[in-house]
Backbone as a ProteinNet text record, in pm:
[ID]
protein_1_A
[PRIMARY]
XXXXXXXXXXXXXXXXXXXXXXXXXXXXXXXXXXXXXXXXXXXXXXXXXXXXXXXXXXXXXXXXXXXXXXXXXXXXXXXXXXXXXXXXXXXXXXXXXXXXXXXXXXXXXXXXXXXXXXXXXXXXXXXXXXXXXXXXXXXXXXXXXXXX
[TERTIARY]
12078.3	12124.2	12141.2	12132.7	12080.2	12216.5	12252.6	12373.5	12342	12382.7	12321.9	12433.8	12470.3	12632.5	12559.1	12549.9	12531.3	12389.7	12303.5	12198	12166.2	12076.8	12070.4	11969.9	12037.5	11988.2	11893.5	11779.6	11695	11653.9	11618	11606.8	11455.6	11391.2	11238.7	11210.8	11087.6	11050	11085.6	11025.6	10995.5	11131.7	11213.1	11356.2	11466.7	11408.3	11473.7	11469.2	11369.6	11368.2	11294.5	11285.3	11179.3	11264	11212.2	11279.1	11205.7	11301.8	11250.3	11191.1	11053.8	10954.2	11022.9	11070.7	11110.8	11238.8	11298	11398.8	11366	11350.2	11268.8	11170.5	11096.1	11058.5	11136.1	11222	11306.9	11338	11400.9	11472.7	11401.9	11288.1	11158.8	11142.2	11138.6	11125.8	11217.8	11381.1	11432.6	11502.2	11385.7	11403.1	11469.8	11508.5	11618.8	11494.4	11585.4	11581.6	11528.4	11446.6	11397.6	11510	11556.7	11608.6	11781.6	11891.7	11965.7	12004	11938.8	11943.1	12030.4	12075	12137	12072.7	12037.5	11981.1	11870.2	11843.2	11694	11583.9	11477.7	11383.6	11269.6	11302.4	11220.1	11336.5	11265.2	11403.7	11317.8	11187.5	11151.5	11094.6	11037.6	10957.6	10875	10771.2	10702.9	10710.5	10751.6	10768.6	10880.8	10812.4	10911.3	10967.4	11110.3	11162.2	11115.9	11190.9	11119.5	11228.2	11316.5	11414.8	11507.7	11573.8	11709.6	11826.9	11868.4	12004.5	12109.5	12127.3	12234.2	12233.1	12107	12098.5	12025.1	11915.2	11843.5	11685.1	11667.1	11507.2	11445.7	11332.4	11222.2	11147.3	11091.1	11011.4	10844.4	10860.1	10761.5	10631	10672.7	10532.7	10456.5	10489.9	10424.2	10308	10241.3	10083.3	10006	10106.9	10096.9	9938.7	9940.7	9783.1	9730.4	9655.1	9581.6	9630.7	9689.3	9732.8	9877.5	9938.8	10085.9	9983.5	9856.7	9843.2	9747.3	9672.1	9558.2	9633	9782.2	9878.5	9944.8	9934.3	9984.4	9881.2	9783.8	9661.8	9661.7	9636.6	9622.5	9678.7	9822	9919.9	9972.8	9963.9	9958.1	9848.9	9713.4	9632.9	9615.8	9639.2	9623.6	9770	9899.3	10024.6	9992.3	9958.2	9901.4	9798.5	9690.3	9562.2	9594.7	9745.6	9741.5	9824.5	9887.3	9994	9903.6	9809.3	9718.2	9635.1	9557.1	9510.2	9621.3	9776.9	9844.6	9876.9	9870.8	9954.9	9813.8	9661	9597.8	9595.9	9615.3	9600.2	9716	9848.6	9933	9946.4	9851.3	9871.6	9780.3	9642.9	9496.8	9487.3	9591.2	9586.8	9654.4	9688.2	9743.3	9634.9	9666.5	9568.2	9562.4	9454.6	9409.2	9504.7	9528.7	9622.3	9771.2	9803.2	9957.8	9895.1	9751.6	9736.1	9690	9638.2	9629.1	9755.2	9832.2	9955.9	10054.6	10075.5	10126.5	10085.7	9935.3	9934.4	9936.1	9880.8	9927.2	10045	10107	10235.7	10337.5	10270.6	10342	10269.7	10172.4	10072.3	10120.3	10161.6	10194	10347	10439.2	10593.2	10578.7	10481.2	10453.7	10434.2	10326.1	10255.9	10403.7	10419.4	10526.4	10683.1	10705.3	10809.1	10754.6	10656.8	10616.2	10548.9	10486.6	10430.9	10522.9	10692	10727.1	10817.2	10801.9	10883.8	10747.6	10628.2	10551.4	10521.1	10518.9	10521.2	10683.4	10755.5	10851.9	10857.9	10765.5	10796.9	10651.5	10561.6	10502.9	10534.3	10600.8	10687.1	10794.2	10795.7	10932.2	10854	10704.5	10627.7	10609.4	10579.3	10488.1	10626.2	10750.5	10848.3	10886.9	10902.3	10887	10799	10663.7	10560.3	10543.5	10613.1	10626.6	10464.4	10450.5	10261.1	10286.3	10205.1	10164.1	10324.6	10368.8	10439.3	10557.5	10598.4	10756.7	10774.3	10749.1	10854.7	10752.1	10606.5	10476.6	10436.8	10356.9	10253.5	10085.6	10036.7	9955	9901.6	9944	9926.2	9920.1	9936.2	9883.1	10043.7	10141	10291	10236.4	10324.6	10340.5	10443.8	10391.4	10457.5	10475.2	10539.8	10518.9	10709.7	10765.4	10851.9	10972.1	11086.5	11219.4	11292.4	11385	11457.5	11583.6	11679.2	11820.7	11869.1
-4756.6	-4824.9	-4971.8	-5056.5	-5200.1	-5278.1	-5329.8	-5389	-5553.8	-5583	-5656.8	-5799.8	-5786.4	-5875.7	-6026.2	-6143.5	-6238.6	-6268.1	-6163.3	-6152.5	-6142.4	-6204.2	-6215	-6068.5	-6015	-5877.9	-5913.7	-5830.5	-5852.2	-5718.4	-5720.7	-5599.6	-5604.6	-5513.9	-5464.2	-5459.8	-5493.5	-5501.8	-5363.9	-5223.3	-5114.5	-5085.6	-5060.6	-4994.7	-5046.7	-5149.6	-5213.9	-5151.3	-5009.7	-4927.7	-4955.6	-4898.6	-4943.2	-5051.7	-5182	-5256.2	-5242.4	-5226.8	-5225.5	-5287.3	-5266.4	-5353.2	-5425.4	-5340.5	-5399.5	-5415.7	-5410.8	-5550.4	-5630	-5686.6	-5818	-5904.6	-5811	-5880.7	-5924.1	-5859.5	-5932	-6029.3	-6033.5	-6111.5	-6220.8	-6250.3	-6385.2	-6402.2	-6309.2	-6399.3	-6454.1	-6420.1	-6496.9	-6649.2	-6663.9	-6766.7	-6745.4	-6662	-6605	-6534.3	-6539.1	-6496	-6335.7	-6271.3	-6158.4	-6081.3	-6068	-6003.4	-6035.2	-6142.6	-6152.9	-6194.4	-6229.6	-6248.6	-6313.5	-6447.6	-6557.3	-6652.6	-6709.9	-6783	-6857.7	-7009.3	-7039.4	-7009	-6974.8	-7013.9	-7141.7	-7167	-7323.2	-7462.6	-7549.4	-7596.2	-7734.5	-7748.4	-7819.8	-7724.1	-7799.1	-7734.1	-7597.5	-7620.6	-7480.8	-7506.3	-7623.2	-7625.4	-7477.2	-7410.4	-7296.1	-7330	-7285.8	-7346.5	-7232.3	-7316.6	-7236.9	-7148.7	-7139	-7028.8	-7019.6	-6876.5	-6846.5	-7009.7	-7026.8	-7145.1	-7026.4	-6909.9	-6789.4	-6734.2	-6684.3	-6547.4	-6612.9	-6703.6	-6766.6	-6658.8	-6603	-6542.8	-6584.2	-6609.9	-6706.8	-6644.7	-6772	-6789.1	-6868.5	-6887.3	-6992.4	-6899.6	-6777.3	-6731.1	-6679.1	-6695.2	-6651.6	-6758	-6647.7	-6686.9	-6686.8	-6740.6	-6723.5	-6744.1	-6896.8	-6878.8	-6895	-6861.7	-6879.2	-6768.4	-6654.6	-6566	-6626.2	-6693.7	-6724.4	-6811.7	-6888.5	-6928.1	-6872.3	-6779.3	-6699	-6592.2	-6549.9	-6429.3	-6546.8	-6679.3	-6739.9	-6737.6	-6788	-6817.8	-6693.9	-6611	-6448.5	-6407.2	-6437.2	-6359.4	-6522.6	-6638	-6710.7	-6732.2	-6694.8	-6681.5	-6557.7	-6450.8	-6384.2	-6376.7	-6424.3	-6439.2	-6530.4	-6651.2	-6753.5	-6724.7	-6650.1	-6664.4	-6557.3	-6390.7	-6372.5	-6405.8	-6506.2	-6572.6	-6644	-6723.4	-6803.8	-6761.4	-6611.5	-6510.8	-6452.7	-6422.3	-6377.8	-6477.3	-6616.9	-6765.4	-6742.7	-6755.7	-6799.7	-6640.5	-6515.5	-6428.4	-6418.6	-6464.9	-6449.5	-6591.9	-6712.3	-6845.9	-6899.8	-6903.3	-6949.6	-7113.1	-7150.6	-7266.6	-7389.5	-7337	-7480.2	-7564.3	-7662	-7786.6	-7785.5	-7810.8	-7836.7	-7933.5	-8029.4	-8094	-8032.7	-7931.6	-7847.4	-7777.4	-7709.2	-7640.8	-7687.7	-7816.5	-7895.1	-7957.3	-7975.4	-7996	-7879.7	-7792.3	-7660.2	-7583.1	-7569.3	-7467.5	-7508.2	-7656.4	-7684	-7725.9	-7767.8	-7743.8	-7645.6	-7549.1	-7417.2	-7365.3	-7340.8	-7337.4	-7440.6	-7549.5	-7653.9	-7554.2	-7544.7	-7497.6	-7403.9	-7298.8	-7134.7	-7135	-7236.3	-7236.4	-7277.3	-7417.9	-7464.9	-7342.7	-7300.5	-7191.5	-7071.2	-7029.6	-6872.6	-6947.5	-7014.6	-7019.1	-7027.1	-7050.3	-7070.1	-6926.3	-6844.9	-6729.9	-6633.3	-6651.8	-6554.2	-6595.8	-6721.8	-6743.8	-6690.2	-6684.6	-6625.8	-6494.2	-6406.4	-6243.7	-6210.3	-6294	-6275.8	-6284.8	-6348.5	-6387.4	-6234.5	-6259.4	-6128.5	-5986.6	-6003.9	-5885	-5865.5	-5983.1	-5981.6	-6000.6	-6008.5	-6002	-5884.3	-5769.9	-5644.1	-5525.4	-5572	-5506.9	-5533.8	-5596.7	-5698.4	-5763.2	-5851.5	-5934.3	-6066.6	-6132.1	-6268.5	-6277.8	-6200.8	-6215.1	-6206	-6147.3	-6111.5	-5960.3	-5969.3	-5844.3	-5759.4	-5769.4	-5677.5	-5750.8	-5627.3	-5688.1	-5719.8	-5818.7	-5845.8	-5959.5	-6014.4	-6130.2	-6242	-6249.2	-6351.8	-6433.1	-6423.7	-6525.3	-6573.2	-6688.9	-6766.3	-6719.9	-6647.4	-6542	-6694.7	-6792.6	-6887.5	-6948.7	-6913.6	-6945.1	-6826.6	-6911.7	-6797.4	-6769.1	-6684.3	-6658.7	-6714.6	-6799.2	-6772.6	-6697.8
2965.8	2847.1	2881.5	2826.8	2830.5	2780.3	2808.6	2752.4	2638.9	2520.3	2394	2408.1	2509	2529.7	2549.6	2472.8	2510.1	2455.9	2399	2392	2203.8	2137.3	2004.3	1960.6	1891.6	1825.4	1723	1728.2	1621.4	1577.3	1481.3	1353.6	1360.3	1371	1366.9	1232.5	1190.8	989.6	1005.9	1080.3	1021.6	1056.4	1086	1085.1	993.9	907.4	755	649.9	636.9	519.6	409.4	294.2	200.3	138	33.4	-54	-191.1	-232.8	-424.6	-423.2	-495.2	-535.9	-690	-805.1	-911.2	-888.9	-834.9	-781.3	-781.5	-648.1	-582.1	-718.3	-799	-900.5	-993.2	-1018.3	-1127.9	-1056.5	-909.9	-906.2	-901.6	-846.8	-844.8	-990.7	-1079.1	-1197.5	-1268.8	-1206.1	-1257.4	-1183	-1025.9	-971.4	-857.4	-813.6	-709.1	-616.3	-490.5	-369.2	-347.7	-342.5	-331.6	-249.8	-173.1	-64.8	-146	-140.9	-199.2	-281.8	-395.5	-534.3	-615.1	-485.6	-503.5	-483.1	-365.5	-346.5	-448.4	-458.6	-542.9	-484	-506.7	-428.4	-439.8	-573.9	-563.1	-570.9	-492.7	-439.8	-581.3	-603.6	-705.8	-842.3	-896.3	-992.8	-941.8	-884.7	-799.5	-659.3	-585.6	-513.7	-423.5	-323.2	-267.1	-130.9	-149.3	-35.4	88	205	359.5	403.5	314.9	315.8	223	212.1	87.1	150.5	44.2	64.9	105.8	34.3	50.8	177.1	210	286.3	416.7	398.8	506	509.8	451.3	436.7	453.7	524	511.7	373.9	327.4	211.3	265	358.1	379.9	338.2	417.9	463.3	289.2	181.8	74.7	50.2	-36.4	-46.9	-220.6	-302.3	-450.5	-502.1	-429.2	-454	-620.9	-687.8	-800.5	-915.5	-874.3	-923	-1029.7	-1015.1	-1109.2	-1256.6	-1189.5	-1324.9	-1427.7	-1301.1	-1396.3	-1503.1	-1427.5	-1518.1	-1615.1	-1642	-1652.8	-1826.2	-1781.8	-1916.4	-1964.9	-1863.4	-1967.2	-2069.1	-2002.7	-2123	-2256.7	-2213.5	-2319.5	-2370	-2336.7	-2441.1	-2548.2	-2501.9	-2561.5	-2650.3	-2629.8	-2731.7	-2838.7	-2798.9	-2872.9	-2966.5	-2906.7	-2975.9	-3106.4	-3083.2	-3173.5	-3289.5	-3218.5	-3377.7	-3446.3	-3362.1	-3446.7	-3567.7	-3516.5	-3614.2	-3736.4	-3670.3	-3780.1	-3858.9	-3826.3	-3896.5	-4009.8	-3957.9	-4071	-4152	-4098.1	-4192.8	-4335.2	-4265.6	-4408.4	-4480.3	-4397.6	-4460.6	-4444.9	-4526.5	-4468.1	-4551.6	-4614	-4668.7	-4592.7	-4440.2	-4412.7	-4380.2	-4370.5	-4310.7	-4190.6	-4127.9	-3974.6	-3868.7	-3936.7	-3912.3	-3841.6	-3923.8	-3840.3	-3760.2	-3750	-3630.2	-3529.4	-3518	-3389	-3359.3	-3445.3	-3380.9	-3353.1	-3371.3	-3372.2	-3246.9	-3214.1	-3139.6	-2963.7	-2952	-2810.1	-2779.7	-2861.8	-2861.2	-2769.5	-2828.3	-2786.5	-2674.9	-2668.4	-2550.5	-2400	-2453	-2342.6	-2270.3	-2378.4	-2361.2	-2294	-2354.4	-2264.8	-2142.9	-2123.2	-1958.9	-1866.1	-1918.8	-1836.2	-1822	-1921.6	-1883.9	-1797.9	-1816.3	-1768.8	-1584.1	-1604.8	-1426.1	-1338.5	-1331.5	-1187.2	-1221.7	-1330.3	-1353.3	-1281.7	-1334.9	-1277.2	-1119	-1055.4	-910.5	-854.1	-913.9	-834.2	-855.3	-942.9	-934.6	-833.5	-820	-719.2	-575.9	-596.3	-431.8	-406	-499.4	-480.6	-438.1	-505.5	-503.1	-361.3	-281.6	-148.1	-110.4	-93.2	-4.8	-47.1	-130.7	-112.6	-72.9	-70.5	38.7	192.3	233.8	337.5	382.7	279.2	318.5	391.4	367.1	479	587.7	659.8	709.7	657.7	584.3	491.7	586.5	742.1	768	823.7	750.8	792.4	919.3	963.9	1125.6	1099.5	984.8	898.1	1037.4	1076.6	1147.5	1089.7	957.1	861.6	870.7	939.8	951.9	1037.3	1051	1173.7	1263.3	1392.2	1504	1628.8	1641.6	1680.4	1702.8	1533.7	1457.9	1550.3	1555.9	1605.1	1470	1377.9	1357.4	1408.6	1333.9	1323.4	1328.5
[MASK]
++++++++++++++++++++++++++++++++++++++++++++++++++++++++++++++++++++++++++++++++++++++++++++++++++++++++++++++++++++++++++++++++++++++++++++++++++++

């Protein structure tokens, strides 16, 4: 038996147990810390910080990538595109005029609210599968880096 006296203990990914996947997502989409669900994780706009302010998690190692804005167009085009169809079906007399001003409008508001909600439930996603280094042996972290 080995004695731990003086010596910094570290926790193996696989002896941490499973983590909610829809946890961790809520909690990224509502901007928080995957793991303790205090912390921010964007310390700017999409900017992601390199760790929880709460808990100290690393964040670095996520890999959002193209995915927050492609879920991003998807679902505001297709919300958008069908109010636009229901606006001219019960009101085909407005003028062109309110719908070029009307619909990017809202289109602009959507994108900007929904992308750092859908980059943070992605983050939360890959810090509950444990990917690019959230805990997995992927090689894809930086194994270089010590832990606090």
């Amino acid at each position: 038996m080995t004695s731990s006296i003086g010596t910094a203990q570290t926790i193996s990914p696989a002896s941490e147990g499973p983590r909610d996947a829809w946890l961790s997502i809520k909690r990224g989409f509502r901007g928080k810390c995957p793991h303790c669900g205090k912390g921010e994780i964007f310390y700017r706009y999409l900017k992601v910080s390199d760790s929880c302010p709460s808990c100290h998690t690393e964040l670095h190692h996520q890999r959002a990538d193209d995915a927050p804005p492609y879920v991003t167009i998807l679902i505001v085009g297709h919300v958008i595109g069908a109010m636009m169809l229901a606006v001219e079906e019960w009101n085909d007399a407005l003028p062109i005029w309110i719908h070029a001003l009307v619909w990017p409008i809202l289109v602009l508001i959507m994108c900007l609210a929904l992308l750092p909600r859908f980059k943070g439930a992605l983050i939360g996603y890959q810090w509950a599968l444990r990917m690019h280094g959230f805990g997995g042996e992927d090689g894809d972290g930086d194994s270089s880096k010590t832990r606090a």
